[in-house]
C-alpha positions in Angstrom: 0.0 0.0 0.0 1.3 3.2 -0.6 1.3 6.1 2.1 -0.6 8.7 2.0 1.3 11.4 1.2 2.1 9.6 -1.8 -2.1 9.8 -2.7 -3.4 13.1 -1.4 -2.3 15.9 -2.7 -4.4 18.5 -1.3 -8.4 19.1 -0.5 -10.4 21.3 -2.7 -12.6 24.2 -1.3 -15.2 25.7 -3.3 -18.3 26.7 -2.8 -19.6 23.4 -4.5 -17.4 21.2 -2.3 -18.3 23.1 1.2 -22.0 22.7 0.0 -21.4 19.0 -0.5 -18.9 18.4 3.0 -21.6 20.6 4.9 -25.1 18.7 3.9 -23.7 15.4 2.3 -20.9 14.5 4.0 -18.8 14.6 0.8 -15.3 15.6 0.6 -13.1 16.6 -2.1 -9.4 15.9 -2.6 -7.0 16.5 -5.3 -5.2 13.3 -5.5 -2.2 11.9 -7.8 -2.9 10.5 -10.9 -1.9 6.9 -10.4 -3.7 6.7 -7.4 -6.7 4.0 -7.5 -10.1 4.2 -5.2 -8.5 1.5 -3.0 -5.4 3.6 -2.3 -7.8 6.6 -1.7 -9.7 5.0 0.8 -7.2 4.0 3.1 -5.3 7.0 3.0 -8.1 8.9 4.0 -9.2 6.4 6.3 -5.7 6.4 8.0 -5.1 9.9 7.8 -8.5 11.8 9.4 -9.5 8.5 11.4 -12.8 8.6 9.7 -15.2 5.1 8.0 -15.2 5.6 4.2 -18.4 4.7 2.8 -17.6 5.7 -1.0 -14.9 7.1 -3.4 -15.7 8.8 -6.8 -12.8 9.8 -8.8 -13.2 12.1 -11.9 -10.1 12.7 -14.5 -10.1 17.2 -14.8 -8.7 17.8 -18.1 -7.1 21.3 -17.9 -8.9 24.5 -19.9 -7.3 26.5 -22.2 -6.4 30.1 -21.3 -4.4 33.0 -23.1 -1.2 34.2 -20.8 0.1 37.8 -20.3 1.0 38.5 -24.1 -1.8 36.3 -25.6 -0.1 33.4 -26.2 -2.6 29.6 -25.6 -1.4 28.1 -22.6 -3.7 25.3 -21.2 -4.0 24.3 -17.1 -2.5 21.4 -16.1 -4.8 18.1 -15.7 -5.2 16.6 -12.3 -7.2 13.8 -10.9 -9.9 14.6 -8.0 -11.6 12.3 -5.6 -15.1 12.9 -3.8 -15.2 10.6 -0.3 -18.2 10.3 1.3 -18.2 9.1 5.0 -20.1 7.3 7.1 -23.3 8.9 8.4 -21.7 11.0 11.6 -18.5 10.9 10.5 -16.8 14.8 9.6 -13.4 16.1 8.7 -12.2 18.7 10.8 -10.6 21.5 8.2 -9.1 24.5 9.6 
């Protein structure tokens, strides 16, 4: 198994996400791109000593964007995971 700083990255906050954490109990996380749903769920099960109860990952492909002296540059692509916990369960972010 691979640790968990080697599958989280970081966890996303938007106003989507806080929606979802607050009434759901859905989390986001940007996570590496080789990491699988099983490595997900442990690392986040390890880390914030919470019951996962299911793992969605979704593939972001990057957008396209003109820089400083109009030249196309595109975002880079990342992979993102939305955990939901156990009923009761939270994540304490601060």
């Amino acid at each position: 198994m691979k640790p968990a700083y080697q599958v989280l990255k970081t966890i996303r906050m938007t106003e989507k996400s806080n929606l979802q954490s607050s009434e759901l109990g859905q989390y986001t996380f940007e996570v590496f791109p080789e990491a699988t749903k099983q490595h997900i769920r442990t690392a986040v099960e390890s880390t914030f000593k919470v019951t996962v109860k299911r793992v969605n990952v979704v593939n972001v492909k990057g957008k396209p964007k003109r820089a400083r002296n109009g030249q196309p540059t595109t975002r880079s692509d990342y992979k993102k995971a939305i955990v939901t916990l156990k009923q009761g369960d939270k994540i304490e972010l601060t």
